[in-house]
N, C-alpha and C positions, 0 to 999 in steps of 0.2 A: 504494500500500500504506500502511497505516495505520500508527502507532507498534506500537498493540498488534498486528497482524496480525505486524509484522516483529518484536516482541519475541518472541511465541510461536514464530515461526521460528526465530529464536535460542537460546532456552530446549528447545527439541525439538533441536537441535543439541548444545548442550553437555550436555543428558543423555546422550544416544548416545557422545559423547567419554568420558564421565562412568563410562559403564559398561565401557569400555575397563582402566581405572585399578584394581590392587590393590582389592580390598572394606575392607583394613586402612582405605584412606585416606578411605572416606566418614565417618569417625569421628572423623578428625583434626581436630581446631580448626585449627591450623596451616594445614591444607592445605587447610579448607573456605576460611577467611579468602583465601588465595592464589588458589582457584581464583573466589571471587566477586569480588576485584579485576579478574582479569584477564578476567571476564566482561563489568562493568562497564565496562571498558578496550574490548573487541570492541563494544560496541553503541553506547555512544558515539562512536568514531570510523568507524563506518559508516556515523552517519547524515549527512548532508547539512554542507559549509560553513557553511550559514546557522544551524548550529547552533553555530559554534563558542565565541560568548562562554558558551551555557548549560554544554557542554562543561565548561570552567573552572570554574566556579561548582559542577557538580554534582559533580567529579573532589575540587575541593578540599574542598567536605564530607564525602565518602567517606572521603578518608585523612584527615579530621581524627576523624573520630565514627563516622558511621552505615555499618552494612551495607548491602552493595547485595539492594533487594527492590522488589516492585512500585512499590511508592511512588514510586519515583525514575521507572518509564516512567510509572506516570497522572499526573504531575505534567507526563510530555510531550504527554497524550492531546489538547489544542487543535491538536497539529502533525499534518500528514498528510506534509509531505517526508521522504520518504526514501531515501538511496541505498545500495542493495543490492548485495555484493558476495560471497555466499556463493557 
């Protein structure tokens, strides 16, 4: 399975949790912010060991600056390891 193949797996998942959750909270800064860390959190530590120096690297600029978006998985799109544990 590919980066993006198991991204979209992912992102089809946490919409479906997504839609579970009060309507109030899709509007919430707060809670949008929280719920794309803890995204970013899930896909990161799913993928493979041999990922884990990028892990750090991409973890630490997330909680320094950037929101988690595409950008961070096609930045992984050269990798095709991945271990999946949905």
């Amino acid at each position: 399975m590919s980066i993006q193949d198991f991204y979209f797996v992912m992102t089809t998942l946490w919409d479906q949790l997504a839609l579970t959750k009060p309507a109030e909270l899709s509007v919430s800064a707060p809670y949008i912010t929280c719920r794309e860390s803890q995204c970013l959190v899930q896909f990161l530590m799913a993928l493979c060991s041999d990922f884990e120096s990028l892990h750090g690297s991409i973890l630490l600029e997330k909680f320094s600056t950037l929101p988690f978006n595409k950008s961070i998985s096609s930045s992984l799109a050269p990798f095709d390891l991945v271990h999946f544990d949905v």
